[in-house]
C-alpha positions in Angstrom: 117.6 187.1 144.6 120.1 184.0 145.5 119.5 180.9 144.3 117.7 178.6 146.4 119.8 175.6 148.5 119.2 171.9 147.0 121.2 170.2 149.4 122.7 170.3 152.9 126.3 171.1 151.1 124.4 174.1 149.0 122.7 175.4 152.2 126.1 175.7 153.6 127.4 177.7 150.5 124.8 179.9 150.6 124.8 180.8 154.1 128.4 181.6 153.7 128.0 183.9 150.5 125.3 185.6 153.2 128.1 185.9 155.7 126.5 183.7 158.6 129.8 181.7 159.9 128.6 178.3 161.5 128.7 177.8 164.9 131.3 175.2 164.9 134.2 177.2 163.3 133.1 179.8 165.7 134.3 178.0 168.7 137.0 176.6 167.2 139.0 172.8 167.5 139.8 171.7 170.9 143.4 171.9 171.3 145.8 168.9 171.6 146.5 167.7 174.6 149.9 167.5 176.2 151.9 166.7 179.3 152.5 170.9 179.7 149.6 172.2 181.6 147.0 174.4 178.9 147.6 178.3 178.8 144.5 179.6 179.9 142.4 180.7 176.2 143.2 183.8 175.0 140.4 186.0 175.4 138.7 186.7 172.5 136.3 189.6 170.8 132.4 187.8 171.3 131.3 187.7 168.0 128.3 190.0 167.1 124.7 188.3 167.6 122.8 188.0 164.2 121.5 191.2 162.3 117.9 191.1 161.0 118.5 190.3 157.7 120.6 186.7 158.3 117.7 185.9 160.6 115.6 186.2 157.9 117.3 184.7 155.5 117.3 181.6 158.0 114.3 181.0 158.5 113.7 181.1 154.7 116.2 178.8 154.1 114.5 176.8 156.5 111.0 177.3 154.8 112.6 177.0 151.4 114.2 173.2 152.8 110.3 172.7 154.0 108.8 172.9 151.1 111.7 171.2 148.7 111.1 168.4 151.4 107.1 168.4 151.1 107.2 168.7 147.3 110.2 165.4 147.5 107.3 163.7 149.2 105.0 164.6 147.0 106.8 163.7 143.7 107.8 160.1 145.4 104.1 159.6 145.8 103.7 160.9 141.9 106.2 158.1 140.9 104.4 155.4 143.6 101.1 155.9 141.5 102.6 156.2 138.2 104.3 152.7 139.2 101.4 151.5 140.1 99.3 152.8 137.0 102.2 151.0 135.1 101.5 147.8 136.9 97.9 148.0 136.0 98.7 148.7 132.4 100.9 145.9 132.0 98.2 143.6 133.6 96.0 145.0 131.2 98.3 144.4 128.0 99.0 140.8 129.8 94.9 140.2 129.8 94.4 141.6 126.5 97.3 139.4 125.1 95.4 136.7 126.7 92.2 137.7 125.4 93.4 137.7 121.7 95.1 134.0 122.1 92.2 132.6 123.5 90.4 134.4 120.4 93.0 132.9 118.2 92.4 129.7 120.1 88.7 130.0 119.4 88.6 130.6 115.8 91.1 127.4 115.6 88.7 125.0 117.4 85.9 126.5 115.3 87.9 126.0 112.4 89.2 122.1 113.0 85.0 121.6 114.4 83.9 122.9 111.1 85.9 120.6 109.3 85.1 117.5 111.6 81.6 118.1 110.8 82.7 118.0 106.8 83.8 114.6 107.9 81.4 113.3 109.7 78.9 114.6 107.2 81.3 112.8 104.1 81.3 109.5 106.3 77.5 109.5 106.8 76.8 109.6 103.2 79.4 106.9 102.5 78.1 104.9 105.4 74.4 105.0 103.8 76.6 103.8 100.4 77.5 101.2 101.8 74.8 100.2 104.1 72.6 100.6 100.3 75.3 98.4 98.7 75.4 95.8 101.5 71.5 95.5 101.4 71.6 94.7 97.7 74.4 92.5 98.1 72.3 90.5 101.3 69.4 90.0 98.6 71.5 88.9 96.2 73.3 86.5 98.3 69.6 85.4 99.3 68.7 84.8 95.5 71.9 82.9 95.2 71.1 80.7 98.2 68.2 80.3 97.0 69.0 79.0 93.8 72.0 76.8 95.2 69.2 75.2 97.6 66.8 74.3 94.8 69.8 73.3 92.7 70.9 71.1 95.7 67.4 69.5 95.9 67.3 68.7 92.0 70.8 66.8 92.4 69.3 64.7 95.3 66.4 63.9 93.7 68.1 63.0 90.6 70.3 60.8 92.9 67.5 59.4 94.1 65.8 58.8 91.0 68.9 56.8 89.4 69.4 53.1 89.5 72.4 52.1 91.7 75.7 51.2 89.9 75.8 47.5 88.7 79.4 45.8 89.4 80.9 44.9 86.3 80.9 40.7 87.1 77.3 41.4 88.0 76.6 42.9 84.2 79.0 40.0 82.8 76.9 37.4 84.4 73.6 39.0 83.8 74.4 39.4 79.7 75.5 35.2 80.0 79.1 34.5 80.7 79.6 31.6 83.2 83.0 32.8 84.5 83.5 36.4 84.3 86.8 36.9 85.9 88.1 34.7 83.3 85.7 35.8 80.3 86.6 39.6 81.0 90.4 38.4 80.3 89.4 36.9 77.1 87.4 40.0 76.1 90.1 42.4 77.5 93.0 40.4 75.3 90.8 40.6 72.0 90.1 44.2 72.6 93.7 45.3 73.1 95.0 42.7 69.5 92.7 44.7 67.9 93.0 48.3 69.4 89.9 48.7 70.4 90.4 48.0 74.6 90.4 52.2 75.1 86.7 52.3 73.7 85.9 49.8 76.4 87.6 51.7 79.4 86.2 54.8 78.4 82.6 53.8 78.4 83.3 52.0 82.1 82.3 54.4 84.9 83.4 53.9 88.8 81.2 55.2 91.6 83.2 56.4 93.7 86.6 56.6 92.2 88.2 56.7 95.6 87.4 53.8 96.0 89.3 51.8 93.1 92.5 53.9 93.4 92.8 52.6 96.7 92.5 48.9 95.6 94.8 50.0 92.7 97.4 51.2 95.5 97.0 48.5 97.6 97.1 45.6 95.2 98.8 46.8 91.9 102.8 47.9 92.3 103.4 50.1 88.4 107.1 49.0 87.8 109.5 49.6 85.1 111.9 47.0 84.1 114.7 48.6 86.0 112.5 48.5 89.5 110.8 45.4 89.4 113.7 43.8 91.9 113.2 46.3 94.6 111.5 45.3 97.7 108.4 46.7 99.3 105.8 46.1 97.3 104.5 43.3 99.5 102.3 41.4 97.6 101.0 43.7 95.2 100.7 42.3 91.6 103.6 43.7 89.6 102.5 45.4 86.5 105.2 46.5 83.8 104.7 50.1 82.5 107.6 52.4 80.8 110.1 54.0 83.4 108.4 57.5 83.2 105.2 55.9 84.6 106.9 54.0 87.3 105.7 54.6 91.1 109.4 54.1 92.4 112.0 55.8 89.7 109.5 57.8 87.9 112.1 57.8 84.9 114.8 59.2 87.0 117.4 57.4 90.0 115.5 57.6 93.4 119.2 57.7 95.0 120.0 61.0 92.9 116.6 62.3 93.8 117.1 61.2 97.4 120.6 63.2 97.0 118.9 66.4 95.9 116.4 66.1 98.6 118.6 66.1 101.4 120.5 68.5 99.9 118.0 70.7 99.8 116.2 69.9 102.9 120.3 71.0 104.5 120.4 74.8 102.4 117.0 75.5 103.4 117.6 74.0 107.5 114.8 71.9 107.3 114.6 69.2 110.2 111.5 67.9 110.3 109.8 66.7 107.2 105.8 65.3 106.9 104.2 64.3 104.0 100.7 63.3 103.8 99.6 60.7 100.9 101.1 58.0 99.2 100.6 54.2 99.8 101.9 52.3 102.0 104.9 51.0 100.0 105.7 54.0 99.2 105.7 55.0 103.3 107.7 51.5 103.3 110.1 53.4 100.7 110.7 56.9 102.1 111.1 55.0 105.5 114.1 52.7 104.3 115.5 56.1 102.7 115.5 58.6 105.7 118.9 57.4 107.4 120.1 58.8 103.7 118.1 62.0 103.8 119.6 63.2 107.2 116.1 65.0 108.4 113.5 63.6 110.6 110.9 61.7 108.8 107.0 61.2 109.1 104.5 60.1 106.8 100.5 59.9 106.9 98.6 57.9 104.9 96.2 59.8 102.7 93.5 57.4 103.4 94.1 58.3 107.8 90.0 59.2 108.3 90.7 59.3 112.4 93.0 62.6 112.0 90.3 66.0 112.7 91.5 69.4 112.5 93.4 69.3 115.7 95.4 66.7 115.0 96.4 67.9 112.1 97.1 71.1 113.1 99.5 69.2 116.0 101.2 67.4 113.0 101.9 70.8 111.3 103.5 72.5 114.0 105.5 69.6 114.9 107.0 69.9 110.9 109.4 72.6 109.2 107.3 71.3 105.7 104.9 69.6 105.2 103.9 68.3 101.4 100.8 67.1 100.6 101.3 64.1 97.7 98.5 64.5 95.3 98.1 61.9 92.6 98.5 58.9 95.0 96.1 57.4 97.8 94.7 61.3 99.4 91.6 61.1 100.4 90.3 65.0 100.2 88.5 64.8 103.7 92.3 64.4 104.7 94.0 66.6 102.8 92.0 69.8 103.2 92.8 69.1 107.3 96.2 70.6 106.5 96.7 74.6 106.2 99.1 76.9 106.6 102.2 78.9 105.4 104.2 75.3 105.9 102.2 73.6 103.6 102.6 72.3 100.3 101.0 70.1 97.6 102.9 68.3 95.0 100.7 66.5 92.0 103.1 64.1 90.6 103.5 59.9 91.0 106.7 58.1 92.1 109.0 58.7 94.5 111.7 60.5 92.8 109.4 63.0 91.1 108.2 63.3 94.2 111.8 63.9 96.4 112.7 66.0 92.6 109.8 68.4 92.9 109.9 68.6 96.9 113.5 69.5 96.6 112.9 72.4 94.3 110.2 74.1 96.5 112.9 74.5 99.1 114.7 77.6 99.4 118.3 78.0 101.2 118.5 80.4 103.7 
């Protein structure tokens, strides 16, 4: 049996192997036209109509293209639903992909919630710690109150139940002496012949001490030898003492430590200097020296009881440094009005231990 056509070019083949000649080649090409006038066609034998069998054949050929066609139909509709079963799978694998990272995602969260609850749990129990510890630290700090409060009351009463001081001509007059200014001279200059005037000033007690360092400031200029010309002291009474005790030189040359100062005051770019303390011949002092120091200049007494905390906040802002002098007139209602980074104390007397020690808290930059 022949082998069954696939195409239109193998249906042609195999109706030639069976002999059918097409139509077409049959009749022949038209002939070229030309500018003779056609022969009439040569007559020709008419070809023999179709046997039995060709017919045959033809229509199964025809049958046989039928079916190849039906069953081309039929596998495109095979591969349409295959595509589409492919489609659905790969939705399928996409939701399941899904599925698993949302799992994944799941046991994550439940994860990082399990451990937030560790947390939490860990910072309740050191929250009740510490709420526990802050409780017994509130009742202690209520015992201690307590205590200062009734300590507080025992000083007041004992203020209360003590005489008031006595001034010293008051005592002198009261135990006979007509003139005690002058008496209390006498007794002074037998005391210090015979070395026995530091037993009588450590048995004398002043209420408040404030009080007589400022008259000491105010009316008693320390001087060594070498500083009792300078001006400024106004008219304080000049009292020798050795050069290392003396409130201008302090044992050293208040040019020098003027020098160093300024010096100083120009490696670390300080401008603006304040210094809070001192007397007012010392202010008198530092004033004649700032042309020499080449910064800007301001002094407060330590004594200034109209500066408050704003104030003196305004003063340290308006200052690159500011140094608290300690050891002179600085009345501690003053000082403590002046905090900060900028600030400074310096416990030493005279002015050039002062302008030394100054100098060496400044750092260049």
């Amino acid at each position: 049996m022949a082998r069954k056509p696939e195409s239109d070019v193998d249906f042609a083949h195999y109706m030639a192997r069976q002999g059918v000649t097409p139509l077409a080649e049959r009749a022949g090409g038209a002939r070229a036209k030309t500018g003779r006038p056609e022969a009439p066609p040569e007559s020709s034998p008419e070809a023999p109509p179709p046997n039995a069998t060709q017919t045959a054949l033809l229509v199964g050929a025809r049958d046989e293209i039928r079916r190849l066609e039906a069953e081309l139909a039929a596998t495109k509709l095979r591969a349409e639903a295959a595509e589409t079963r492919a489609f659905a799978a790969e939705a399928r694998l996409n939701r399941g992909e899904a599925l698993r990272a949302s799992r994944q995602a799941a046991e994550e969260a439940h994860a990082a919630a399990s451990r937030a609850a560790a947390d939490l749990a860990l910072a309740r129990q050191e929250t009740t710690t510490a709420t526990r510890r802050a409780d017994r630290a509130e009742a202690r700090l209520a015992e201690t109150t307590a205590e200062l409060t009734a300590a507080q009351t025992l000083l007041e009463e004992a203020a209360a139940a003590r005489p008031e001081p006595e001034a010293l001509d008051e005592l002198l007059t009261r135990a006979g002496l007509h003139d005690p200014a002058i008496d209390f001279a006498a007794l002074v200059e037998t005391l210090a012949e015979h070395g026995r005037l530091g037993d009588l000033l450590r048995r004398l007690r002043v209420v408040p001490t404030s009080e007589l360092a400022h008259y000491l400031d105010d009316r008693v200029a320390w001087l060594c030898g070498g500083c009792t010309s300078t001006r400024g002291h106004g008219t304080r009474t000049i009292v020798p003492v050795a050069p290392v005790e003396c409130d201008v030189c302090g044992g050293s040359s208040v040019q020098a430590a003027a020098a160093r100062f300024a010096e100083a005051c120009r490696g670390a770019r300080i401008g603006r200097v304040l210094v809070v303390g001192g007397s007012p011949a010392y202010h008198d002092m530092l004033q004649k020296l700032e042309p020499t120091l080449g910064v800007r200049l301001r002094v407060i007494r330590g004594d200034a009881h109209s500066r408050d905390k704003a104030r003196a906040q305004q003063d340290v802002a308006g200052a690159d440094v500011v140094f608290i002098w300690a050891s002179t007139v600085l009345d501690h209602r003053v000082s403590e009005l002046y905090t900060g980074p900028k600030v400074q104390t310096l416990p030493v007397r005279g002015l050039a231990r002062m302008l030394t020690e100054a100098a060496g808290r400044l750092r260049p930059r």
